[in-house]
C-alpha positions in Angstrom: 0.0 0.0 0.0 1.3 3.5 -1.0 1.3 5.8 1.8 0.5 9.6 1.7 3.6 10.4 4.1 5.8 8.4 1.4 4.4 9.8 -2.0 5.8 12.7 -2.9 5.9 15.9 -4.5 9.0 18.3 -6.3 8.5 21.4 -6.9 10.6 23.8 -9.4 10.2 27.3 -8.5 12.3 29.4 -10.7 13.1 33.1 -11.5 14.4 33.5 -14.9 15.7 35.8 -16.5 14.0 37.2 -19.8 15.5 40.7 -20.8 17.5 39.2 -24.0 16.2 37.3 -26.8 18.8 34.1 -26.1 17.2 34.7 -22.1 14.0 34.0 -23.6 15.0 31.1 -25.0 16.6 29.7 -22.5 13.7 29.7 -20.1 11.1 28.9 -22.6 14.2 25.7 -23.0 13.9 25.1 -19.4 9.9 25.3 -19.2 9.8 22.8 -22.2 12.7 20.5 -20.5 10.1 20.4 -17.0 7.1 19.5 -19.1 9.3 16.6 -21.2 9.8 15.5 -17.6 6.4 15.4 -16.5 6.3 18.4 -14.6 2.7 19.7 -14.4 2.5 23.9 -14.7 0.5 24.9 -11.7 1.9 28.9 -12.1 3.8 30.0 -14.8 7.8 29.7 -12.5 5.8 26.9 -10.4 5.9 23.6 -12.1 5.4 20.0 -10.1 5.5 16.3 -10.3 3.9 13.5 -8.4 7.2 10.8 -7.2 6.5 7.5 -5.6 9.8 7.1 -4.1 12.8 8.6 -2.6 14.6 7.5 -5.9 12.5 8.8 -8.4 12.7 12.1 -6.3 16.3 12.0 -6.6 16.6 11.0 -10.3 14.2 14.3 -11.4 16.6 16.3 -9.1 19.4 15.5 -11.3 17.5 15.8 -14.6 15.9 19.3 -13.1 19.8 20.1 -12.2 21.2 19.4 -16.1 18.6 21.6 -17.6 19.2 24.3 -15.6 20.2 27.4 -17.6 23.0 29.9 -17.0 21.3 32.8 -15.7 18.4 32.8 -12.6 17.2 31.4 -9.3 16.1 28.0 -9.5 14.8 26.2 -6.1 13.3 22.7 -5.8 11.3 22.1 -3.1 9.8 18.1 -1.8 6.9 17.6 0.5 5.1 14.9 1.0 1.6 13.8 -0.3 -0.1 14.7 3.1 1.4 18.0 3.5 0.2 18.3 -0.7 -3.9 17.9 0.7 -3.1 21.1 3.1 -2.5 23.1 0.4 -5.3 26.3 0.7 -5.7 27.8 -2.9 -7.9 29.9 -4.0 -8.5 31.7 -7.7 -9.7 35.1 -7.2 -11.3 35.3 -3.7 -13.2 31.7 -4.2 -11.6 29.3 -2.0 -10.7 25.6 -3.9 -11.4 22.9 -3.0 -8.4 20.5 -1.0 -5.9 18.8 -3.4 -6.2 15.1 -4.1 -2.7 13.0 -5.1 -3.7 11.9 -8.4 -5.6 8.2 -10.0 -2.7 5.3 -9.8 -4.0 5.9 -13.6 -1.9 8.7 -14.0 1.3 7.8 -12.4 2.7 5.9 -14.7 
């Protein structure tokens, strides 16, 4: 049985810069490289992925870490799927509704 304190989440959280045209391109490179990964977008520096294991965590860390341009601030940040459901969002001033981890479906 998978359990929510094991699942886990990584989260790229990045500041990039976009003044030049070859800055452009290299985080519009960077965003692309996240979404080959599997990286979802849920804000437009915020991207994340659901991991099942310490490994897989630590495998996307090092494929996060090669794509990395030159320029920026790039952080990656891992919680677990029980901290994910106590996530408060809202859009506007409408509250959302509690995250779920997603369907066994959709991790693999």
């Amino acid at each position: 049985m998978l359990s929510g304190y094991r699942l886990m989440w990584v989260v790229v959280m990045f500041d990039l810069p976009v003044v030049e045209k070859a800055e452009r391109k290299a985080a519009t490179d960077f965003r692309n490289a996240l979404l080959d990964m599997g990286f979802e977008m849920a804000q437009f520096s915020v991207y994340m992925r659901f991991c099942t294991s310490q490994a897989q965590i630590d495998t996307y860390n090092k494929y996060v870490e090669t794509a990395l341009p030159q320029g920026g601030k790039v952080n990656i940040l891992q919680f677990t799927d029980k901290q994910y459901e106590r996530i408060i969002s809202f859009h506007g001033k409408a509250k959302q509704p509690p995250n779920k981890a997603p369907d066994q479906f959709d991790l693999f």
